[in-house]
VOVO-19362 format. One line per 2 residues: number of its first residue (from 1); their letters; for each residue x, y, z of C-alpha. Coordinates in Angstrom, 1 decimal. Layout:
NUM> A> X/Y/Z; ...
***
This chain:
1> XX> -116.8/65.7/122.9; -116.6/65.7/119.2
3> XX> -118.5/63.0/117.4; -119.4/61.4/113.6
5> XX> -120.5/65.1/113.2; -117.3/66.6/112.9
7> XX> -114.5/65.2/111.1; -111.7/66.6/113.3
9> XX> -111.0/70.0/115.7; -110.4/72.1/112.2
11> XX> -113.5/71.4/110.9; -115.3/72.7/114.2
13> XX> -113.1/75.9/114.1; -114.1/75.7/110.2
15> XX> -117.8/75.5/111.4; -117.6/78.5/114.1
17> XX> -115.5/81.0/111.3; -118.3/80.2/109.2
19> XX> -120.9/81.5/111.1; -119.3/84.1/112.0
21> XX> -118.4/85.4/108.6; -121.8/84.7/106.9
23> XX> -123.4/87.0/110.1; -127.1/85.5/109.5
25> XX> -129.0/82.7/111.1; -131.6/81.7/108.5
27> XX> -135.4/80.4/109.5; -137.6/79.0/106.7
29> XX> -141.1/79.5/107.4; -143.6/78.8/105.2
31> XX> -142.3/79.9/101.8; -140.0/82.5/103.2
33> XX> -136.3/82.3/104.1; -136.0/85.3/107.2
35> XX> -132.5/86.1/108.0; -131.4/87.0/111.5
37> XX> -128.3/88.9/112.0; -125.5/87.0/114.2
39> XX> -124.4/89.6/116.5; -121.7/87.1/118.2
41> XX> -121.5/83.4/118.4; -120.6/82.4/121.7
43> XX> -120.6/78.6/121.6; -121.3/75.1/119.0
45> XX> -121.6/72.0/120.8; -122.9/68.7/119.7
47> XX> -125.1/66.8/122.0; -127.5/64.0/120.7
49> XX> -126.3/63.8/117.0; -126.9/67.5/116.8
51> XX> -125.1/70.8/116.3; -126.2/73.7/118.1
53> XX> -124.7/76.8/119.1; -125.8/79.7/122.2
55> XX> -125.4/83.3/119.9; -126.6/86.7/120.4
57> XX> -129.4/87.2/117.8; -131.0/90.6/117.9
59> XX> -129.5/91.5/121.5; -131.2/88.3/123.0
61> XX> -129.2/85.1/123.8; -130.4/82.7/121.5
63> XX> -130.2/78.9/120.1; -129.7/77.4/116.8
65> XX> -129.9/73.8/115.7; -128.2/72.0/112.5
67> XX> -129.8/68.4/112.3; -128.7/65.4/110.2
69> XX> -126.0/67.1/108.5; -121.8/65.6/108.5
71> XX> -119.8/68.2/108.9; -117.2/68.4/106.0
73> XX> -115.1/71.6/104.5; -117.2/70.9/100.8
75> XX> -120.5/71.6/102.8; -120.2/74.6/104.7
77> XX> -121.3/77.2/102.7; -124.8/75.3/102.5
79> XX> -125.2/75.4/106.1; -128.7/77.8/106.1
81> XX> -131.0/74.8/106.3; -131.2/74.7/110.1
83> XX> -133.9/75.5/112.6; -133.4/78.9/114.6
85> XX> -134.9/79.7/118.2; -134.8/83.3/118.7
87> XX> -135.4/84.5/121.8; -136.0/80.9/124.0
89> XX> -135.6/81.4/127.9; -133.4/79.2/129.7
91> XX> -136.1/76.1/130.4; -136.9/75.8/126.4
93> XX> -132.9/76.0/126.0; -131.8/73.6/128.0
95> XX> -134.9/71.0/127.7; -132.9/70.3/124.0
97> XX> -129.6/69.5/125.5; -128.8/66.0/126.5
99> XX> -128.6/65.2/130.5; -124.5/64.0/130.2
101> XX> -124.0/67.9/129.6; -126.8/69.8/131.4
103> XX> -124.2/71.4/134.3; -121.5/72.7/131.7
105> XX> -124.6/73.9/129.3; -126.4/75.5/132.3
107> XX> -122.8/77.3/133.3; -122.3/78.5/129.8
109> XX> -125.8/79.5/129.0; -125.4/82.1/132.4
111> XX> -122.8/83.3/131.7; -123.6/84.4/128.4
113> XX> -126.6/86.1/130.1; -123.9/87.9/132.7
115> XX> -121.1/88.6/130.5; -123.0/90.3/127.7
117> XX> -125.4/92.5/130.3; -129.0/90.7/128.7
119> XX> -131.9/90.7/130.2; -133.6/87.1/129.9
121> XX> -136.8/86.0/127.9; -139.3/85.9/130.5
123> XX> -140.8/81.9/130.4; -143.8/81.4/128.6
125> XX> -146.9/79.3/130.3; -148.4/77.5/127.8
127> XX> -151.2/79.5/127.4; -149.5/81.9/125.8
129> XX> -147.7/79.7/123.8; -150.7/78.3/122.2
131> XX> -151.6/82.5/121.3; -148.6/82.4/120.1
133> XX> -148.1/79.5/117.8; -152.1/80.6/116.3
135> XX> -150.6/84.1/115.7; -147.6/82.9/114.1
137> XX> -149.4/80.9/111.3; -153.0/83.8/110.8
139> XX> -152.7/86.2/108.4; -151.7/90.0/109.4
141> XX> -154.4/92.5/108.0; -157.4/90.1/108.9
143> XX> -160.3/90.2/111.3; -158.4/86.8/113.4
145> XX> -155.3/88.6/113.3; -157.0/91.6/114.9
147> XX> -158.7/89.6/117.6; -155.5/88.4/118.5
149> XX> -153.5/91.2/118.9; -156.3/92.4/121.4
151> XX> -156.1/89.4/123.3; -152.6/90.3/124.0
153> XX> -153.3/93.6/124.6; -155.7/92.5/127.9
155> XX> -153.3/89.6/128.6; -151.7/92.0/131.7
157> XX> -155.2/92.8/133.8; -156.2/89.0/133.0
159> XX> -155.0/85.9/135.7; -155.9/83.5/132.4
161> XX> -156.5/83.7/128.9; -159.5/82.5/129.3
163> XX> -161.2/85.1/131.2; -161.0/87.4/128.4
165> XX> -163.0/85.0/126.2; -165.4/85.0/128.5
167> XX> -165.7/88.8/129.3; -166.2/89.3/125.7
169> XX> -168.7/86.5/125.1; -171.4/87.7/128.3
171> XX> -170.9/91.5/127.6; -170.2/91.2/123.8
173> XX> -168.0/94.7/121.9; -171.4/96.6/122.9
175> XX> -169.7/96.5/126.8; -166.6/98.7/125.7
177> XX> -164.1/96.0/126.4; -163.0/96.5/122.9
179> XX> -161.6/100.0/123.0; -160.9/99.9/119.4
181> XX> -164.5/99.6/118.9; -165.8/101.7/121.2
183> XX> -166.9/105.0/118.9; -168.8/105.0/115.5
185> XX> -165.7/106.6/113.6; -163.6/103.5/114.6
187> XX> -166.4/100.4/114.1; -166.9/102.5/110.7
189> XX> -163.2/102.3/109.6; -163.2/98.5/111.0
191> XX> -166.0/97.7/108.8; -164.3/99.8/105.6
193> XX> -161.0/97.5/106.3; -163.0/94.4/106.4
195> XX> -165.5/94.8/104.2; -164.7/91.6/102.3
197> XX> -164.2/89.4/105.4; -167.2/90.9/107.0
199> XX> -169.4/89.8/103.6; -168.1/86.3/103.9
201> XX> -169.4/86.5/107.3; -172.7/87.6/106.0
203> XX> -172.9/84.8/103.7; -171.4/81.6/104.9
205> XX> -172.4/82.0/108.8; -175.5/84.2/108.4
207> XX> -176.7/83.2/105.1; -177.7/86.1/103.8
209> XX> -176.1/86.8/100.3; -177.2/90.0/99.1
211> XX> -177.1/92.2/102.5; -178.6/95.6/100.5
213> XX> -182.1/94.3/99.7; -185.2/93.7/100.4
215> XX> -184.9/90.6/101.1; -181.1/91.2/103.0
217> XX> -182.4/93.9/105.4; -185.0/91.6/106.3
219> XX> -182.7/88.6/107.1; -181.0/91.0/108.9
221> XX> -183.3/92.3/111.1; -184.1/88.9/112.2
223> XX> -180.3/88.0/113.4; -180.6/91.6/115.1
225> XX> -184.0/92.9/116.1; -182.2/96.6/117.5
227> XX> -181.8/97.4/113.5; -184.5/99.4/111.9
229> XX> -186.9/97.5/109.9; -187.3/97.6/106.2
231> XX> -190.3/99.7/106.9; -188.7/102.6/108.6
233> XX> -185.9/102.2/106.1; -188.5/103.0/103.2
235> XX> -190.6/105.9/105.2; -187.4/107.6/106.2
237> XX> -185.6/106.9/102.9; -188.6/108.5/100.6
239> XX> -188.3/111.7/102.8; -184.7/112.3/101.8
241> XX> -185.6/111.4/98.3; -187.9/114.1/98.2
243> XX> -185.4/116.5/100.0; -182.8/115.4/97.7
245> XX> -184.3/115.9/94.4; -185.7/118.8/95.5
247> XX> -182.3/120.6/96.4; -180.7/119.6/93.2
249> XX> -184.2/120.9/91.2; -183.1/124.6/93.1
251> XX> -179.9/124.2/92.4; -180.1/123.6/88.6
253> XX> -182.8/126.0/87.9; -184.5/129.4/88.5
255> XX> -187.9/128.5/88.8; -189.1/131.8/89.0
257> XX> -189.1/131.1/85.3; -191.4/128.6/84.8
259> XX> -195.1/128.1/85.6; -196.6/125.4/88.1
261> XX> -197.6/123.2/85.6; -193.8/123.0/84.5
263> XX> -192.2/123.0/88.2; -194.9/120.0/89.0
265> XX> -193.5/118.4/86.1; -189.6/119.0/86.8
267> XX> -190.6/118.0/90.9; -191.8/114.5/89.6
269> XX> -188.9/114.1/86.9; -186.3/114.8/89.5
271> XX> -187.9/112.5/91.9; -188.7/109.7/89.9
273> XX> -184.6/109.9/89.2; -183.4/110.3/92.7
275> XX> -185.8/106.8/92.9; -184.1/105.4/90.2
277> XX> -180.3/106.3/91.7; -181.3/105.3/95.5
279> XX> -181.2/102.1/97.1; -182.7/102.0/100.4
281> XX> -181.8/99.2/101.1; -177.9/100.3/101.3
283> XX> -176.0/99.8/104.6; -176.3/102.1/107.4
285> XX> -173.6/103.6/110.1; -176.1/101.3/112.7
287> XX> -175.5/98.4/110.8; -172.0/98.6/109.8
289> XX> -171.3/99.0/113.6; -173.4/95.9/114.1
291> XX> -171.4/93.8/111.8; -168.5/94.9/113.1
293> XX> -169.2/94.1/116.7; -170.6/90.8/115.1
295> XX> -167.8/89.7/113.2; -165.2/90.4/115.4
297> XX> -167.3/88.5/118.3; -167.6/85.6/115.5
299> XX> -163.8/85.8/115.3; -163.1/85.5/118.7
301> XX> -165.1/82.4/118.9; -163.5/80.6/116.3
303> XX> -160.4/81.6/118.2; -161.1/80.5/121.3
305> XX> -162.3/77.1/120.2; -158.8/76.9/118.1
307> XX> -157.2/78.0/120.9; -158.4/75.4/123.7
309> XX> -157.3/72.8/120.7; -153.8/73.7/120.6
311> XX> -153.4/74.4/124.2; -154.4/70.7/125.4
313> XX> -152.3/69.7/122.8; -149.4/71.2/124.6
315> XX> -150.6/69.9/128.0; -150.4/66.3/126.2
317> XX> -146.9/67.1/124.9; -146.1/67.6/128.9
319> X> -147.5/64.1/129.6
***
């Protein structure tokens, strides 16, 4: 059984106290080096030039892989440069172990299932891996990360992936299919979290660089025609100018003691400052919650385009 792999018998027993003792199965992804904890290794083979072993990783039945490395006493304590599957379901197990010993592999692989009382992964389709493997390299805390997650959160009233796309792109966040972003107070708070993604949005896809002007609102207006114009903007915004500098004129004053010459004066003064300290121009509650229905729909379609990529990818794999 044993081949160039291992030098003799001890080595392998050498190999399986090793792992044993060091308790972690180490995964480098990216620029990080995550640890698993070894619960119990039931098994190393070698099969095709390669070591692997069945464990139980986290309370799942798992596989590891050591490959292109001869096994000699001098080298086991550098053994953490091999891949780890957590998790894998019986098909993705076995498809790595050579045909000479499927039967024995099969045999072992149950029984570590039986004898240890765990429930298996449940396969994956493909669709699913494809979410899976465009989750596993996006950034947590982002607008694509988010999209994501609520993909996977429909994924059990859904036949295909696909359909969910699609029920977001006719009826758009406006429908309620996002229930995250159903209510003002929550496409308020997504906008506050994204703020930064949502203005590279503004500029790259909709061109508009400076959303709280003039100019922006107007831009603006023209991607979404439900948003008040800058005209209404300016009618409505002078009237709680006025209101404004006129409560803060009460406020900071008796004007009991002055004449109307002087209040006329102090009304204009106050105004004229409230101007100067007002844009009205400046983002709305209606807008934010447009751009956050907007950029989370822009999201998705990025998604779904990246997400058809790596799924025939996968079906070509299967050729």
């Amino acid at each position: 059984m044993f081949n160039k792999l291992f030098k003799d018998y001890t080595t392998y027993q050498k190999v399986v106290n090793w792992f044993n003792v060091n308790k972690y199965a180490s995964e480098i992804q990216g620029l990080n080096l995550i640890d698993y904890p070894i619960d119990k290794v039931i098994n190393i083979q070698v099969t095709d030039g390669k070591i692997w072993a069945i464990a139980i990783i986290d309370d799942k039945v798992s596989y590891f892989i050591i490959e292109d490395e001869v096994i000699e006493d001098g080298k086991l304590d550098k053994l953490i440069n091999f891949k780890l599957i957590k998790n894998m379901n019986k098909t993705e197990v076995l498809k790595n172990i050579d045909m000479k010993g499927m039967d024995k592999m099969k045999k072992l692989y149950n029984e570590t299932v039986k004898n240890n009382n765990i429930e298996e992964v449940e396969e994956m389709t493909n669709e699913q891996k494809a979410l899976q493997l465009i989750k596993d390299e996006t950034i947590e805390g982002t607008i694509k990360y988010e999209v994501i997650e609520w993909v996977e959160s429909m994924m059990d009233g859904y036949d295909n992936i696909e359909d969910i796309f699609n029920d977001l792109f006719v009826g758009g966040c406006e429908s309620g299919i996002v229930a995250n972003l159903i209510y003002y107070d929550d496409t308020l708070d997504f906008y506050n979290k994204y703020e930064h993604e949502i203005k590279i949005f503004l500029d790259e896809y909709l061109e508009i660089e400076d959303v709280e002007t003039l100019e922006g609102i107007q831009s603006l207006v023209r991607v979404f025609p439900d948003l008040d114009d800058e005209d209404v903007r300016i009618f409505d915004g002078q009237d709680k100018i006025i209101d404004k500098a006129m409560d803060d004129l009460k406020d900071d004053y008796n004007l009991d003691d002055f004449n109307l010459e002087e209040i006329e004066q102090m009304e204009d003064d106050y105004i004229r400052s409230e101007s100067e300290a007002t844009n009205l121009f400046e983002l709305n509650n209606q807008d934010k919650n447009t751009l956050a229905w907007a950029s989370f729909e822009h999201e998705a379609s990025l998604l779904y385009d990246k997400y058809l990529d790596v799924l025939n990818e996968l079906y070509m794999e299967e050729l």
